[in-house]
C-alpha positions as CSV (number, residue, x, y, z in Angstrom):
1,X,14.3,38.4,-0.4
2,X,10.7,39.0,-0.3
3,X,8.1,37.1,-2.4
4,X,7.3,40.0,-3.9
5,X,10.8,40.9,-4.8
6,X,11.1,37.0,-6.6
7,X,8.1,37.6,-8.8
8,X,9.2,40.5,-10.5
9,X,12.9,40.3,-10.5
10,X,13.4,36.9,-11.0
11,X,12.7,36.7,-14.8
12,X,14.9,39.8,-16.1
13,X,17.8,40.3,-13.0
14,X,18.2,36.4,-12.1
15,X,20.9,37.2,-8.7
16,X,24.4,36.5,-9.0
17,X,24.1,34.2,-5.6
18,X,23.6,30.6,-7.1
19,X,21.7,30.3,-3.4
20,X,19.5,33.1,-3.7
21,X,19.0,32.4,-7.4
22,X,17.6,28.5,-6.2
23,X,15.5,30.5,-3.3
24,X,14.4,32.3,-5.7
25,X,13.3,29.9,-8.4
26,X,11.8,27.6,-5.6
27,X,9.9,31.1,-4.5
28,X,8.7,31.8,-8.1
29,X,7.2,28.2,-8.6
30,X,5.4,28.6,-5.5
31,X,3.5,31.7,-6.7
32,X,3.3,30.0,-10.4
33,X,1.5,27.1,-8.7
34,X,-0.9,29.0,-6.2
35,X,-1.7,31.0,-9.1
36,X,-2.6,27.7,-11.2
37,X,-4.8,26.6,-8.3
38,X,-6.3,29.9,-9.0
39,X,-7.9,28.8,-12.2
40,X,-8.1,25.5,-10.5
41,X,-10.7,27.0,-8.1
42,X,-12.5,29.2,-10.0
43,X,-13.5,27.2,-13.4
44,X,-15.9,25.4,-11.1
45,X,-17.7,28.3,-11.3
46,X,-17.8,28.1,-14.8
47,X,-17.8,25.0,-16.2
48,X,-20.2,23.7,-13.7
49,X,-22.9,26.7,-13.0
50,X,-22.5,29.0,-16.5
51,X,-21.3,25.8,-18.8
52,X,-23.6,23.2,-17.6
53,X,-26.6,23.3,-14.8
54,X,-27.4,26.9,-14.8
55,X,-29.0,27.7,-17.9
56,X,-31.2,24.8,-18.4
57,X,-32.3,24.7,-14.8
58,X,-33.0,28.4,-14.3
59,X,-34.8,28.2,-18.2
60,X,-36.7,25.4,-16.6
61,X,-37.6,27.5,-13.6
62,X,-38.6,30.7,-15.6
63,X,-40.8,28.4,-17.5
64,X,-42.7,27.5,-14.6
65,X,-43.0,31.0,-13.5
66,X,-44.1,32.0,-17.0
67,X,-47.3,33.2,-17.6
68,X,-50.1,31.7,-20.4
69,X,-47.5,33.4,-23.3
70,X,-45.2,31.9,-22.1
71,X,-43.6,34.7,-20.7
72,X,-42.0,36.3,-17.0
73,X,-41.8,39.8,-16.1
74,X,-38.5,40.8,-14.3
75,X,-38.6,44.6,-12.9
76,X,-42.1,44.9,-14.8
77,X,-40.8,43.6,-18.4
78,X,-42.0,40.7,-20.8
79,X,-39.7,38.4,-22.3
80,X,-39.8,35.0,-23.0
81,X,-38.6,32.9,-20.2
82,X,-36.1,31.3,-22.7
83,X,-34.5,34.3,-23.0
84,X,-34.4,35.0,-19.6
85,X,-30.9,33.2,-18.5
86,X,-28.8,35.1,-21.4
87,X,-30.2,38.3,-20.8
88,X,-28.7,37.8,-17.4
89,X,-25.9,37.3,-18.2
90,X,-25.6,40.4,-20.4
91,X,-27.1,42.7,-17.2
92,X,-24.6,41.0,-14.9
93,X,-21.8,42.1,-17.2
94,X,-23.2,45.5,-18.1
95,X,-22.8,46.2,-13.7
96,X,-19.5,44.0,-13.9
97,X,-18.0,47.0,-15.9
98,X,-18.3,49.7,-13.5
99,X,-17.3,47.1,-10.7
100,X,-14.3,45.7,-12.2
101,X,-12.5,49.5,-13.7
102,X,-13.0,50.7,-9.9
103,X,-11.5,47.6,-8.6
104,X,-9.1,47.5,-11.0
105,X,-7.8,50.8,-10.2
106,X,-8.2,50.5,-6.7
107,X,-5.9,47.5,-6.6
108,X,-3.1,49.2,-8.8
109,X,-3.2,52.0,-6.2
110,X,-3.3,50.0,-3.0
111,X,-1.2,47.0,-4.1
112,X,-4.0,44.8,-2.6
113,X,-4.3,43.1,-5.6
114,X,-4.9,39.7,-3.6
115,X,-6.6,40.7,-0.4
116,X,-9.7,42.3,-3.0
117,X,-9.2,39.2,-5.8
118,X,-10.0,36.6,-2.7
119,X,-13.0,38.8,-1.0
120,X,-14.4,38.6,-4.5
121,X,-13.8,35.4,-5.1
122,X,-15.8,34.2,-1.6
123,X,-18.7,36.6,-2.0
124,X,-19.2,34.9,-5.6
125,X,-18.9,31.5,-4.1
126,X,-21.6,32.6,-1.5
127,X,-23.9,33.6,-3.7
128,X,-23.1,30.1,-5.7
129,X,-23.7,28.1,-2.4
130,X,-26.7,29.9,-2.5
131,X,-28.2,28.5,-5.7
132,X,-29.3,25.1,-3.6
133,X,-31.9,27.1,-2.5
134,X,-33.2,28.2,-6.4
135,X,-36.4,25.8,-6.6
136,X,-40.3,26.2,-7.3
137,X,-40.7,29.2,-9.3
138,X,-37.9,31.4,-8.0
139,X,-36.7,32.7,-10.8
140,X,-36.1,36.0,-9.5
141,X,-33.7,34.5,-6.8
142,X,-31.9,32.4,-9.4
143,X,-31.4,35.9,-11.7
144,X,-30.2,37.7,-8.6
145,X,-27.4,34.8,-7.1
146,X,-26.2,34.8,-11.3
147,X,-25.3,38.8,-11.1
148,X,-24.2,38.5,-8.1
149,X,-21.8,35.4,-8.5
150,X,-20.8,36.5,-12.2
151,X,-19.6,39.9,-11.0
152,X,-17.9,38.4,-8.3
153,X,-16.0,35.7,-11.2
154,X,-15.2,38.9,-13.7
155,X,-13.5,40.6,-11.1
156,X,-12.0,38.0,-9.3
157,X,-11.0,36.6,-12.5
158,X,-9.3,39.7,-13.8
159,X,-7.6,40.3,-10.5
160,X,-5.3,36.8,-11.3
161,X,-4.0,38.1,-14.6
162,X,-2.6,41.0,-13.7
163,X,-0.4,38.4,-11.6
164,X,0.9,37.0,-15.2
165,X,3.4,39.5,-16.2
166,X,5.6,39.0,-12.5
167,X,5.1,35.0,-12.9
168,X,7.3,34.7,-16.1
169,X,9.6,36.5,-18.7
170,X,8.3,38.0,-22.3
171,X,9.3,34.2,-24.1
172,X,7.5,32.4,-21.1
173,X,4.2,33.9,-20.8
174,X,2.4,31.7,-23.5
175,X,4.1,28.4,-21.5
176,X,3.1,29.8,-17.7
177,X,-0.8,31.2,-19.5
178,X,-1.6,28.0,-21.2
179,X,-0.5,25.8,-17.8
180,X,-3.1,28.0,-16.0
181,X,-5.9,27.4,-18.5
182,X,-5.1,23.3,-18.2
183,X,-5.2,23.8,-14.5
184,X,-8.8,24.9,-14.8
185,X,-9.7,23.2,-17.5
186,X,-8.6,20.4,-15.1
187,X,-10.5,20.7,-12.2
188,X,-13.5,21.9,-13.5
189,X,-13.1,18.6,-15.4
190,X,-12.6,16.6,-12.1
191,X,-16.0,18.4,-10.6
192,X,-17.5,17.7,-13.3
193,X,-16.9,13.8,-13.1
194,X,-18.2,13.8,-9.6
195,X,-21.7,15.6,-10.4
196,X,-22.1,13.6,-13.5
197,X,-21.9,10.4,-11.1
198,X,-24.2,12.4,-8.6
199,X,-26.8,13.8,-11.5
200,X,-26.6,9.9,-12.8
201,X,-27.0,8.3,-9.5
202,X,-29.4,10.7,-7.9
203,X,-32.3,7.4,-7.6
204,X,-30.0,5.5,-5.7
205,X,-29.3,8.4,-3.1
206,X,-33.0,9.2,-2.8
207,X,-32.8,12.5,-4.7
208,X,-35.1,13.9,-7.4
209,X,-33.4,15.6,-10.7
210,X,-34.2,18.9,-9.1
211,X,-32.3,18.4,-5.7
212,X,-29.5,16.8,-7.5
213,X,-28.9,20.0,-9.9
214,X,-29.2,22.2,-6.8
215,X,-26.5,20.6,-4.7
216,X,-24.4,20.4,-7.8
217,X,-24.9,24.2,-8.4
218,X,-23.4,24.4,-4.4
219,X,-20.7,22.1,-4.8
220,X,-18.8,24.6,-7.0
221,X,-19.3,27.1,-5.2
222,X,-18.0,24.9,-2.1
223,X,-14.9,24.1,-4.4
224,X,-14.2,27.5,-5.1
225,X,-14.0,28.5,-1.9
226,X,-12.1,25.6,-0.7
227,X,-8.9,25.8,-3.2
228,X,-9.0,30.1,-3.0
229,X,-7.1,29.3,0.2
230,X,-3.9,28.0,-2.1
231,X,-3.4,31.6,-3.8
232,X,-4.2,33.7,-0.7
233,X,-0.9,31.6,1.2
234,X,1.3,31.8,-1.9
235,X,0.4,34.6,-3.8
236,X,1.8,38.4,-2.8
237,X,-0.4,41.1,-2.3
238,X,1.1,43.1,-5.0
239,X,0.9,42.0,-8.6
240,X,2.5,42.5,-11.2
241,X,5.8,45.6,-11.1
242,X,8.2,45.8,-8.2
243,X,7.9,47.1,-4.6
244,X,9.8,50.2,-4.9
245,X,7.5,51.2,-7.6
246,X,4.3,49.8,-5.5
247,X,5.5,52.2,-2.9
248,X,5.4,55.4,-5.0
249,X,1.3,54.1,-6.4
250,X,0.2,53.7,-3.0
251,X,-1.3,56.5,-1.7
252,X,-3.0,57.3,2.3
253,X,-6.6,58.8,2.5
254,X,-9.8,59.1,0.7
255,X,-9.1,56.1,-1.3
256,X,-12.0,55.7,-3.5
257,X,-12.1,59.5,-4.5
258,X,-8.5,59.1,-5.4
259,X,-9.2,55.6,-7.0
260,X,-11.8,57.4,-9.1
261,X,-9.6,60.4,-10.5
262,X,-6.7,57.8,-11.6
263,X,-9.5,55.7,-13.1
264,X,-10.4,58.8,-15.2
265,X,-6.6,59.5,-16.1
266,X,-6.2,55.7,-17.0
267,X,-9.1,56.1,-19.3
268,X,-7.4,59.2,-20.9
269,X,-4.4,57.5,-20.9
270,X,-5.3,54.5,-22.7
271,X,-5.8,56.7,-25.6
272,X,-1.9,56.9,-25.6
273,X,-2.0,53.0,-26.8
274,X,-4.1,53.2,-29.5
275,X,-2.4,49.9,-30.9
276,X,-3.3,48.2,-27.2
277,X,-6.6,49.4,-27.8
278,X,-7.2,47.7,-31.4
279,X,-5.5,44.1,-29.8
280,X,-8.1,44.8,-27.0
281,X,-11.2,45.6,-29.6
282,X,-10.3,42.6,-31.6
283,X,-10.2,40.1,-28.6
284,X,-13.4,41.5,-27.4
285,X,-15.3,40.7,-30.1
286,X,-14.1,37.0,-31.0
287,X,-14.1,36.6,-27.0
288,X,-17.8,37.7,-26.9
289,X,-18.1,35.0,-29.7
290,X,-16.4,32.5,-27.8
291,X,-18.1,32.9,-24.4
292,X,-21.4,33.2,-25.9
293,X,-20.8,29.7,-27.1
294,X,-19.6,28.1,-23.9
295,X,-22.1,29.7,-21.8
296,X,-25.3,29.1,-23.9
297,X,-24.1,25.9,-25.8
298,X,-26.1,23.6,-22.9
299,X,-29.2,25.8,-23.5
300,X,-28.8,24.9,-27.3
301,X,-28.1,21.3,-26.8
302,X,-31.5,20.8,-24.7
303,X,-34.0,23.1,-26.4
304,X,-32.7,22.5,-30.1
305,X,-30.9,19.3,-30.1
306,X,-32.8,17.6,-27.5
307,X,-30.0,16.2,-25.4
308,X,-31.0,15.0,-22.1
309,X,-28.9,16.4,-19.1
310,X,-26.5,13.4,-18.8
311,X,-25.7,14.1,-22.4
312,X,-25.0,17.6,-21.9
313,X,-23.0,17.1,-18.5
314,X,-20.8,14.2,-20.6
315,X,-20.5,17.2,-23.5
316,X,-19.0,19.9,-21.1
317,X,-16.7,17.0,-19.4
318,X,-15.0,15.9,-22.8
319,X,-15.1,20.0,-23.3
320,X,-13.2,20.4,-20.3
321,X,-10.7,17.0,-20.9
322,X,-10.2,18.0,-24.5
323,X,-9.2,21.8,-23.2
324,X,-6.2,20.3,-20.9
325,X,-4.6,18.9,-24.0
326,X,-5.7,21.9,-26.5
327,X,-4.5,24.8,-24.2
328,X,-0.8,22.8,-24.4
329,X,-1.1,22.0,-27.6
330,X,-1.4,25.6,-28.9
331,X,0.8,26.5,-26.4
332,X,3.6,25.0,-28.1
333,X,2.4,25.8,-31.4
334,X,3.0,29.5,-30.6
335,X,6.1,28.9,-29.1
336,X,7.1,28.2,-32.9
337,X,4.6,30.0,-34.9
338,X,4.1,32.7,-32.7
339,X,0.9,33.2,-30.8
340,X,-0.5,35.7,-33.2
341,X,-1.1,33.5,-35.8
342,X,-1.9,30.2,-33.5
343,X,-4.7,32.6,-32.6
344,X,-5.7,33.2,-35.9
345,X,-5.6,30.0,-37.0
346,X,-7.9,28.7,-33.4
347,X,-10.3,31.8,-34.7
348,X,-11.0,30.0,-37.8
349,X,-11.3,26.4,-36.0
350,X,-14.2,28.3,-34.2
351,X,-15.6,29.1,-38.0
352,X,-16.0,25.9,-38.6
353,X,-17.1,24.6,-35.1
354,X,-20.0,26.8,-35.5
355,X,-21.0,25.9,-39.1
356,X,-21.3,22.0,-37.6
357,X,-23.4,23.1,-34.9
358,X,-26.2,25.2,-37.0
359,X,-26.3,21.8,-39.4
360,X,-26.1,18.9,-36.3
361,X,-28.8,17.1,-36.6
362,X,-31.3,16.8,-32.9
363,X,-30.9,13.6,-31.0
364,X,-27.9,12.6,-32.0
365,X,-25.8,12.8,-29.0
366,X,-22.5,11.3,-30.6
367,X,-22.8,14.0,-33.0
368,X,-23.4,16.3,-29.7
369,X,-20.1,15.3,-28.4
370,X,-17.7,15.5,-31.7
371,X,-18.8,19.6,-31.2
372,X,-17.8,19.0,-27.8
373,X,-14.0,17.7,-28.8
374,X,-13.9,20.6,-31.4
375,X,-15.0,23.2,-29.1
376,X,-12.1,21.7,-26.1
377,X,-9.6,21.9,-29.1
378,X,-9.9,25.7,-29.8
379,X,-11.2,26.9,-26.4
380,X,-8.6,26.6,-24.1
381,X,-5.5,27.7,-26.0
382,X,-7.6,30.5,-28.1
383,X,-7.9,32.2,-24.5
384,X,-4.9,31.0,-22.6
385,X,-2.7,32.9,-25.6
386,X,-5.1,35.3,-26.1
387,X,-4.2,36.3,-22.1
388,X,-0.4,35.7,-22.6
389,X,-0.2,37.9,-25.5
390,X,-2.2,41.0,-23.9
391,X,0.0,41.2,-20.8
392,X,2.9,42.4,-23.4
393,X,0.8,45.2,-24.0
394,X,0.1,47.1,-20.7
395,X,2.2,49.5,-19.4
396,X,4.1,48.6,-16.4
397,X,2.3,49.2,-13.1
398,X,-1.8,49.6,-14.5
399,X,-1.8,45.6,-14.8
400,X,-5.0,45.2,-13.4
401,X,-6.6,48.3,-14.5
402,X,-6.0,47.2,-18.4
403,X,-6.7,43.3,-17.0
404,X,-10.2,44.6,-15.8
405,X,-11.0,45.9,-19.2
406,X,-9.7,42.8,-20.9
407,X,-12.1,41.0,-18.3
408,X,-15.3,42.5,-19.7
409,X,-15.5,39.7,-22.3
410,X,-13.8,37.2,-20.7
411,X,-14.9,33.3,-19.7
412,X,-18.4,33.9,-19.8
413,X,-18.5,37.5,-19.0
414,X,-19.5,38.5,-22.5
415,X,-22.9,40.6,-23.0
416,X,-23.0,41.7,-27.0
417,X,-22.9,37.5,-28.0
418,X,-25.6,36.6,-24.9
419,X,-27.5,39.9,-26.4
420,X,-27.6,38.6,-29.9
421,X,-27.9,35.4,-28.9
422,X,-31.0,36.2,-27.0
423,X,-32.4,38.8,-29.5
424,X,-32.4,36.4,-32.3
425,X,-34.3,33.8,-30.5
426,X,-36.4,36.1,-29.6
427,X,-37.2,37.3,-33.1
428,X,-36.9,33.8,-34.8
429,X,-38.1,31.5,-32.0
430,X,-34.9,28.9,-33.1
431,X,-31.7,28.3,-31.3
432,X,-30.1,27.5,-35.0
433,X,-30.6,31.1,-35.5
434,X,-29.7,32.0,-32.6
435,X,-26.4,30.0,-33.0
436,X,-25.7,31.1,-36.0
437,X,-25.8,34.8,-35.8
438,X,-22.6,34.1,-33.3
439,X,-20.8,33.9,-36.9
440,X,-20.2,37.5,-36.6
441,X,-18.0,38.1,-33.8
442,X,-15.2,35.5,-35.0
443,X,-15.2,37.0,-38.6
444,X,-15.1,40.9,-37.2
445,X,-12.1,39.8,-34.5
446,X,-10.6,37.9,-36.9
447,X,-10.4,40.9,-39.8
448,X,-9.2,43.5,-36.6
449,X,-6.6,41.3,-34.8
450,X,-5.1,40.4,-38.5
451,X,-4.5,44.3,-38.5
452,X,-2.6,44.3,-34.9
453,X,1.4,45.1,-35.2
454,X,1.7,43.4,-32.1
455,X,5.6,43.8,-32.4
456,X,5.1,47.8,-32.7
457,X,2.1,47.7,-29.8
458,X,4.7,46.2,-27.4
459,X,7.3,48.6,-28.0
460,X,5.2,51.3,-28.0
461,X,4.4,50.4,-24.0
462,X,7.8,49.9,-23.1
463,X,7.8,46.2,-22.6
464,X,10.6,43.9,-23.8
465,X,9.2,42.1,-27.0
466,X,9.7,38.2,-27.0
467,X,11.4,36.4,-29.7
468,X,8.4,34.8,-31.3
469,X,4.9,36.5,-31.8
């Protein structure tokens, strides 16, 4: 039996062989844990560039390309270079859409679902490799290497989940999800602990701040390249529905035209799950919330707190330790609650997270890191479950078309929170503000996920519903 074959039989026609059932169970934790290294790989990326250096460092380099107003002037506009880094990441999502439904689709059609989520996934750690070479005033460089690189994560990233739904039964998905998310949480932790120790150290190895930031910008791109070779041996090409039904999606000739035309009937189809569509409209918002936090909360902690960088790189680490215990925690708590509610009640954890932040006082780095632990609490399994309980909700066979929608505002991907975010320092000229007006994505996703009949959404799809929800 073909790997394939183990992925999406295994969990709902277990073989009556006891000896193919064991080859099959030893073939199913294979992909499981080449799909864990996955997120092992890849969080690099995020914890160490979007989380951590990136912001501050390219803020710091705008700055020195600013002008007497303190501002730079991208493709002929003015803003002000402390805005620059989030309204980059809102453009790099805005061309991550179009790049992500086409892939998406193309992937479904072709089952080669892992041959375009690695290509991705080592253009974006090329272009993160790159980033040594962001110094001086190059601004422009470090703008162009974050589209590039962010796009590359988004679809990449969206790619792996539509793996989820062949990796484990309905009443499993929470368990196998939240295992991912500790995974990355995990070794973007362990990264992390090494560039802390190289940012700390960089006297003694005859580096300047500068240099040191720079090769730590590389190094993740060097570890996500490194550990993508773990999925692409144990992963199949195909995710997600079975090889007699990847047979009759694949299709000969003028790919990309035909890629295009079932893009447009996905799109019209989608309006055949309008309860889908609400889950999906809820999670974007509070996700936007979410990743706005995690991906500008360094840029807070050094313009408006005042935290130096070893303070903000020891923030992110007990971020990233706390994660691994929070994404299993609220694992288990929607094994007997359901995750619908665990989400809710993470979504209101995120309430108050915010509310301490506006009111922390600056220079108060133990302070600094008690946001950290709340943040690590909520963030993993918010997203983990969050993951688990959309793949219930796509209709056999278009898992990564309706995972590359989901995508758009995932793990710092998100472009209405970095928006607002930069819009209201912009008008205000305070990071508080700025932080504050994040307040509106967790109540809106709250109000429209409370709304969701997840029971009804999976049974309108055709997907078996799991016990607890």
């Amino acid at each position: 039996m073909s790997s394939t074959n183990s992925a999406t039989h295994l969990p709902d026609d277990p073989p009556t062989d006891p000896t193919a059932a064991t080859d099959d169970g030893r073939s199913l934790r294979r992909m499981q844990f080449g799909w864990y290294i996955n997120d092992w790989a890849n969080a690099a990326f995020s914890a160490t560039v979007l989380t951590v250096f990136l912001g501050p460092y390219l803020t710091s380099v705008a700055k020195d390309a600013a002008d007497a107003a303190g501002d730079v002037h991208p493709l002929g506009l003015s803003i002000r270079a402390g805005s620059f880094f989030p309204y980059t990441v809102s453009f790099s999502v805005l061309l991550s859409v179009a790049v992500m439904l086409l892939t998406g689709t193309v992937a479904d059609r072709t089952g080669r679902h892992k041959e375009l989520m690695c290509g991705f996934a080592y253009v974006g750690s090329l272009a993160t490799m790159g980033m040594f070479f962001l110094d001086g005033d190059r601004y422009l460089l470090g703008g162009a290497l974050l589209v590039v690189a962010n796009i590359s994560y988004a679809v990449s990233v969206a790619l792996s989940y539509a793996y989820l739904p062949g990796l484990a039964s309905p009443d499993e998905r929470d368990k196998v999800s939240s295992k991912g998310w500790a995974y990355g949480y995990a070794g973007g932790g362990l990264l992390l602990i090494a560039n802390l120790a190289l940012f700390q150290g960089h006297d003694a190895f005859g580096l300047d701040s500068g240099t040191a930031v720079r090769i730590c910008l590389a190094s993740a791109g060097l570890w996500w390249a490194l550990f993508t070779i773990v999925p692409m041996l144990r992963l199949p090409s195909r995710a997600g529905i079975a090889p007699s039904r990847a047979a009759d999606r694949t299709r000969d000739g003028e790919p990309a035209a035909g890629s295009l035309r079932e893009l447009a009937r996905t799109l019209r189809g989608m309006r055949e799950h309008p309860l889908t569509l609400l889950y999906l409209a809820a999670f974007l918002c509070y996700n936007d919330g979410i990743q706005t936090v995690v991906s500008q909360a360094s840029l807070y902690g050094s313009e408006e707190l005042g935290m130096d960088q070893t303070s903000l790189v020891t923030a992110v680490l007990l971020v990233q330790v706390v994660a691994i215990g929070g994404a299993l925690l609220l694992g288990r708590i929607a094994h007997r609650y359901g995750a619908k509610r665990t989400i809710l009640g993470s979504l209101v954890g995120w309430v108050v997270t915010l509310a301490l932040g506006y009111f922390m006082p600056a220079h108060q780095p133990a302070w600094f890191y008690v946001l950290a632990c709340m943040i690590g609490l909520v963030l993993g399994g918010s997203q983990a479950l969050s993951r688990s309980l959309f793949s219930h909700l796509i209709p056999p066979g278009k898992e990564a078309e309706y995972f590359s929608f989901y995508k758009v505002s995932d793990r710092g991907t998100s472009w209405m929170g970095p928006l607002v975010f930069g819009l209201a320092y912009q008008i205000t000229g305070s990071y508080r503000s700025a932080i504050i007006s994040l307040l509106v994505f967790f109540v809106i996703g709250f109000a429209v996920l409370l709304k969701v009949p997840v029971r009804r959404a999976i049974e309108a799809v055709g997907n078996p519903v799991p016990e607890r929800l």
